[in-house]
C-alpha positions as CSV (number, residue, x, y, z in Angstrom):
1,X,-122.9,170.7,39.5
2,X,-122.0,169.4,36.1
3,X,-118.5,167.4,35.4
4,X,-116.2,169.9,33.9
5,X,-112.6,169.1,32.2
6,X,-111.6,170.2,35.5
7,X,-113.1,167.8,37.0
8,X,-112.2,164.8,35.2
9,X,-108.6,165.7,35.9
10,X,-108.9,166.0,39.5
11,X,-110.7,162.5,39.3
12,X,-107.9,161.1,37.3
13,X,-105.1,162.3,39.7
14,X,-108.0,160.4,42.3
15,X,-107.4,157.1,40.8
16,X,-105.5,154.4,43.0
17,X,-101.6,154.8,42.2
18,X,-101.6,158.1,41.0
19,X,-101.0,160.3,44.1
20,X,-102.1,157.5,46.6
21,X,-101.7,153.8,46.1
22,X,-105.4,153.0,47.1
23,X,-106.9,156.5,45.6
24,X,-109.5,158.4,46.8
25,X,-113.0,156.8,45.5
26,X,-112.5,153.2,46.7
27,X,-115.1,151.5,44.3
28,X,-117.2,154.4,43.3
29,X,-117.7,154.8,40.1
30,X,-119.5,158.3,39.8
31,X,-118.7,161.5,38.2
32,X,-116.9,163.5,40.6
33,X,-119.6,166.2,40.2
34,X,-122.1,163.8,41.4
35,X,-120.1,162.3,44.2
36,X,-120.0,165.9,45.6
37,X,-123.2,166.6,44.7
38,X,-125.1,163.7,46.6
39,X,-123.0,164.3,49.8
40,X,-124.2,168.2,49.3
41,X,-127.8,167.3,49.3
42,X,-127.5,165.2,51.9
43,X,-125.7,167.4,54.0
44,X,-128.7,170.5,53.3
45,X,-131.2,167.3,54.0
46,X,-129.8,167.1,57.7
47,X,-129.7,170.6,58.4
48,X,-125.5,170.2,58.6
49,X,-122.7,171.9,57.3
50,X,-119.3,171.0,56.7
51,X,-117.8,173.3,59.6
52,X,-119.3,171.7,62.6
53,X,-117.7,168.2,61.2
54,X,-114.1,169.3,60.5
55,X,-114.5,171.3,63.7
56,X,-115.6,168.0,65.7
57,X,-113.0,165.7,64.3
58,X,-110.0,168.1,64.2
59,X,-111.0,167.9,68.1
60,X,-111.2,165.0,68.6
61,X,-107.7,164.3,66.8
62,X,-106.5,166.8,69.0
63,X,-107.5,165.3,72.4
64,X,-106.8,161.8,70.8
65,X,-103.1,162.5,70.5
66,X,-100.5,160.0,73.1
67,X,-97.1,160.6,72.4
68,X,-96.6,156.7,72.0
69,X,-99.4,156.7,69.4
70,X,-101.4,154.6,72.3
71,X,-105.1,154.5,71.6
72,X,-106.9,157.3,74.1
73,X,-110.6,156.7,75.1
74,X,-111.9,160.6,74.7
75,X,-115.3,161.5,76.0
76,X,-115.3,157.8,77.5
77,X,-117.5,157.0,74.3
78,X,-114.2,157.7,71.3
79,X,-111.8,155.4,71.1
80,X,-108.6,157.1,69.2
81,X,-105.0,156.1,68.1
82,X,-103.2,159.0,65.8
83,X,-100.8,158.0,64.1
84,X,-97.9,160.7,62.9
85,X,-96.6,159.5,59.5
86,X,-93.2,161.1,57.8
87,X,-93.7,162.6,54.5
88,X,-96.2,164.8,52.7
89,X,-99.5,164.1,50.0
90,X,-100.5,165.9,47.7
91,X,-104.7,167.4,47.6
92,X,-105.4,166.3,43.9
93,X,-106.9,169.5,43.7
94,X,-103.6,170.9,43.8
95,X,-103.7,173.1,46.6
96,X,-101.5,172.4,49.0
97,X,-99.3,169.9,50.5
98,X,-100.7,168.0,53.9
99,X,-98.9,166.3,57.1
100,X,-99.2,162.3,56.4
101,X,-101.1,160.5,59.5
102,X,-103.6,159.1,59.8
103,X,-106.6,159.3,62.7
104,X,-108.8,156.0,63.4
105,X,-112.1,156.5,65.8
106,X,-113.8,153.3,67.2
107,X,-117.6,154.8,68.6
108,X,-117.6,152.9,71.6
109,X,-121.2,153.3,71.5
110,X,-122.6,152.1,67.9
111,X,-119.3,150.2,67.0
112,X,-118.9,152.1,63.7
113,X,-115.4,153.8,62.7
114,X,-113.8,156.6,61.3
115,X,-110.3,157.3,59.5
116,X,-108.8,160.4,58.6
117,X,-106.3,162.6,58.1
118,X,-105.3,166.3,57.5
119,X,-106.6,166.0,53.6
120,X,-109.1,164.4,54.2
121,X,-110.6,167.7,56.2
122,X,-109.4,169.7,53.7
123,X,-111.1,168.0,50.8
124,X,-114.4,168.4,52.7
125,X,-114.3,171.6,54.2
126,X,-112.6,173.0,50.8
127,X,-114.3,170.4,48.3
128,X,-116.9,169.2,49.8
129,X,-115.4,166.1,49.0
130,X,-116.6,163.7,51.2
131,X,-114.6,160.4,49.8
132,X,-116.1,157.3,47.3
133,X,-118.1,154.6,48.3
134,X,-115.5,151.7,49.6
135,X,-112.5,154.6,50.1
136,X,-111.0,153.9,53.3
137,X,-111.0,157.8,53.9
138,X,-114.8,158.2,53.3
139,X,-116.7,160.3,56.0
140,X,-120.0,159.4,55.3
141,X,-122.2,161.9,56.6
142,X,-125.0,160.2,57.7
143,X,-122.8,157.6,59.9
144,X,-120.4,160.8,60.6
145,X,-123.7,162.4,62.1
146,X,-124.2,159.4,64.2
147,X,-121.0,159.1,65.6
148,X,-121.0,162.2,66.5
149,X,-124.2,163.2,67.3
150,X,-124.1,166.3,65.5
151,X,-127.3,168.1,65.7
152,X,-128.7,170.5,63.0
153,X,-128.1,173.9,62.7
154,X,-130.3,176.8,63.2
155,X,-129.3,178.8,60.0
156,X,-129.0,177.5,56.0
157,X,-126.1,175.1,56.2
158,X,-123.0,175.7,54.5
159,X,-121.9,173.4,52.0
C-alpha cells in the first residue's frame, strides 16, 4: 500500500489533540500505509482475519456489560469492566460517528490487557487499522491472538 494524500490526512486528523487528546498512534512514527501494512502481513502470516477478532471482542464486551460498570469475570479466564461514556468521536476516516466507552480486558491467564471501544472495531474491521505502537487503543494482533486463543482459519484470511 503506498501513502497517498489521503492518507497523510487521515494521519493528521490521527495526531494527539486533533479528534482525541492522546491520538491514535501513541509513539509510532510510521506512514500510515505501513502501519496498516505490517498488521496485514501479520494477520495473513497467522492464518487470521479481522472478522473473527471484532466478532470475539464485540462478545466479550457484550457479556462483559454490569449495569454498575462492575468488572465481570467472563469465561472465568476475562476479566471485564465497560464503561459507557456520554458523547460521540469522530473515525478520522470520516465515516461515521461512534458511542464513547471504553472496554478494558485483564486475561486472567497470561496477565496481558486489552482496551477498546466501538472505533476502535471499526478502524480494524473497516481499516484494518490496528492502532500505533504505544496507543492505548492498539490491538496488537499477535497478543490479541493470545488472549484470545484464536485459531487460524481454514480459507485465505480476510484482511
Amino acid at each position: 500500500m503506498k501513502q497517498t494524500p489521503e492518507l497523510d490526512r487521515i494521519q493528521r486528523k490521527m495526531q494527539p489533540g486533533v479528534l482525541t487528546l492522546k491520538g491514535f498512534l501513541g509513539h509510532d512514527d510510521r506512514k500510515l500505509a505501513d502501519i496498516i501494512d505490517a498488521d496485514r502481513q501479520t494477520m495473513l502470516a497467522m492464518h487470521l482475519d479481522v472478522a473473527q477478532i471484532v466478532a470475539k471482542l464485540q462478545d466479550l464486551a457484550e457479556r462483559g456489560v454490569d449495569l454498575m460498570e462492575q468488572e465481570v469475570l467472563v469465561d472465568n479466564r476475562y476479566l471485564i469492566r465497560v464503561r459507557d461514556d456520554r458523547g460521540k468521536i469522530a473515525s478520522p476516516w470520516g465515516d461515521g460517528l461512534f458511542e464513547k466507552g471504553d472496554v478494558d480486558l485483564v486475561d486472567q491467564k497470561t496477565g496481558k490487557t486489552l482496551k477498546w471501544n466501538r472505533l476502535t472495531l471499526r478502524l480494524i474491521q473497516k481499516h484494518d487499522f490496528f492502532g500505533g505502537y504505544g496507543s492505548e487503543y492498539r490491538i496488537d494482533p499477535e497478543s490479541v491472538r493470545e488472549i484470545l486463543d484464536l485459531e487460524p482459519v481454514a480459507d485465505e484470511p480476510q484482511v
